[in-house]
TORTI-264146 format. One record per residue (C-alpha): x, y, z. Coordinates in steps of 0.001 Angstrom, whole numbers. Layout:
% TORTI-264146
<nupa px="X" py="Y" pz="Z"/>
...
END
This chain:
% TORTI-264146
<nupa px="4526" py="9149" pz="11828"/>
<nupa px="5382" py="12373" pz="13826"/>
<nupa px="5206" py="10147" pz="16873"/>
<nupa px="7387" py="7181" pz="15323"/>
<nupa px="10135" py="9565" pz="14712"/>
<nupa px="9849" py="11605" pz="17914"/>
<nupa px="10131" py="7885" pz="19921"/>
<nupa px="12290" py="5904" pz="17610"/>
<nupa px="14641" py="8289" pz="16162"/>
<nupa px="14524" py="10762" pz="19119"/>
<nupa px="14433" py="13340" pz="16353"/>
<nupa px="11839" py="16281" pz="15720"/>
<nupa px="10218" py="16860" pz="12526"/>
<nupa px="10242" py="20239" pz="11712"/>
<nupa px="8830" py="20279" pz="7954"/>
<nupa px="8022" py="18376" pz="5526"/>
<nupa px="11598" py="17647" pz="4077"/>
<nupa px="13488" py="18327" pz="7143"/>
<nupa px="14380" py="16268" pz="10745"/>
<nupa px="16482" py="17893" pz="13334"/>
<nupa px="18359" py="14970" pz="15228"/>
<nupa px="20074" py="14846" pz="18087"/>
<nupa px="23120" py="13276" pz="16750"/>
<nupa px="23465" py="13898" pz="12711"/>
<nupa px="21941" py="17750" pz="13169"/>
<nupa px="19532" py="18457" pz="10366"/>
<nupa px="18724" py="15719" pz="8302"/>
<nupa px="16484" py="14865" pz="5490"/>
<nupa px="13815" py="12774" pz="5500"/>
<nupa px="15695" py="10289" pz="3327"/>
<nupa px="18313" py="10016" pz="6574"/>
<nupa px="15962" py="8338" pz="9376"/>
<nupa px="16680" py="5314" pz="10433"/>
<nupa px="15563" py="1826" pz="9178"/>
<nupa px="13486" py="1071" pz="12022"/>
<nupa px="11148" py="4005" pz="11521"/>
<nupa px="11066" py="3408" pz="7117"/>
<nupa px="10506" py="-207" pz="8229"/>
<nupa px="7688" py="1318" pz="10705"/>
<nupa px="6389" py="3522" pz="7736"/>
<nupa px="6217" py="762" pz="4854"/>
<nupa px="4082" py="-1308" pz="7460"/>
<nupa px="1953" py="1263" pz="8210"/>
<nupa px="824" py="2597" pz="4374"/>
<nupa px="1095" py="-822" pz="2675"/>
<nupa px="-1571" py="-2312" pz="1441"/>
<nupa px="-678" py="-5025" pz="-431"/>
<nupa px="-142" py="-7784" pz="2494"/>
<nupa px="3760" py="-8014" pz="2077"/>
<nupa px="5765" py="-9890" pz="4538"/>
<nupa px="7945" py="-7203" pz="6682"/>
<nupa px="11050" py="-8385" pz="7567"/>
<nupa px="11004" py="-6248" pz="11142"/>
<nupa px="14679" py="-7446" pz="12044"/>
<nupa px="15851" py="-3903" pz="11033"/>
<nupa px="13751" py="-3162" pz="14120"/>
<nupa px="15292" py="-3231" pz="18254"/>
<nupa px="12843" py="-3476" pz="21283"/>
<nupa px="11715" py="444" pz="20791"/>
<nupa px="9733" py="-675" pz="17823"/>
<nupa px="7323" py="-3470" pz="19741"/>
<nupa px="4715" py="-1192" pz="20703"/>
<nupa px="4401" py="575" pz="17498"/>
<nupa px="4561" py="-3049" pz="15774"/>
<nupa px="1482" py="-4033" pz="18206"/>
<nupa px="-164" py="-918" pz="17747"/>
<nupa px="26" py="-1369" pz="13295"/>
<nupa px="-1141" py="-4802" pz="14178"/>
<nupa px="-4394" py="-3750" pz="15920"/>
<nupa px="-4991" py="-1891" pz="13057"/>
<nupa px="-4544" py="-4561" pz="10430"/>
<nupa px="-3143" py="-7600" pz="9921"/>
<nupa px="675" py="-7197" pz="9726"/>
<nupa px="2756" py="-10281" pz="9159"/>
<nupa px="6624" py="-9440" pz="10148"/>
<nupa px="9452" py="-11572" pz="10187"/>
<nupa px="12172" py="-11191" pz="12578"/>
<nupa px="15715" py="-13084" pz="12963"/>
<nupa px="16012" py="-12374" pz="16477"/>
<nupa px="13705" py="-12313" pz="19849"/>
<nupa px="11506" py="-8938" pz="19927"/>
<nupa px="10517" py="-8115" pz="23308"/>
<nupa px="6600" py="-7538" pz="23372"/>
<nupa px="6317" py="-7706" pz="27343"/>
<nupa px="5751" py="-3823" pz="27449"/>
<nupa px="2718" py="-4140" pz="25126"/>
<nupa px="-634" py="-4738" pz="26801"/>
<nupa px="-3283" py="-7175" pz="25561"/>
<nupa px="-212" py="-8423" pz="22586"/>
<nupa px="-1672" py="-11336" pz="20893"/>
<nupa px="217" py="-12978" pz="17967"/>
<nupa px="80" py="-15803" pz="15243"/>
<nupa px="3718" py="-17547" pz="14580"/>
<nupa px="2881" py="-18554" pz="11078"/>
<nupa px="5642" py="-21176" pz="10877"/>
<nupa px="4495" py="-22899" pz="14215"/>
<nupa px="1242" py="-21762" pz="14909"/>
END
């Protein structure tokens, strides 16, 4: 998760409670942004739900991909997420096949 925010956020985690960002200063946890909570929920869920990843710009692809080859991860998105930087991406679009 370390990673996520580092990439996503361009922020450093320096505790547990605490993010220093480049543009709010020190924040709390509770402050990153919605791309990297939507990021989190998909990576400790459990229960199958449907992600809606639209939160989510082009950064979050490869991390997307990389949950994905982990377990199965169904997202939805309202707009068109650019994959092309992610090698070997293979997906199922549930509503077309």
């Amino acid at each position: 998760m370390i990673a996520m925010i580092k990439d996503i956020d361009n922020s450093n985690v320096i505790g547990t409670h605490l993010i220093q960002s480049p543009v709010l200063g020190p924040i709390s946890t509770k402050n990153i942004s919605g791309s990297v909570r939507t990021l989190i929920l998909m990576a400790f869920d459990q229960s199958g739900k449907i992600f809606n990843a639209s939160f989510c710009g082009n950064n979050c692809a490869k991390w997307i991909a990389e949950l994905g080859r982990k377990k199965d991860l169904t997202i939805n998105l309202h707009h068109v997420m650019d994959f092309s930087s992610v090698p070997a991406f293979e997906a199922i679009m549930l509503n077309t096949g």
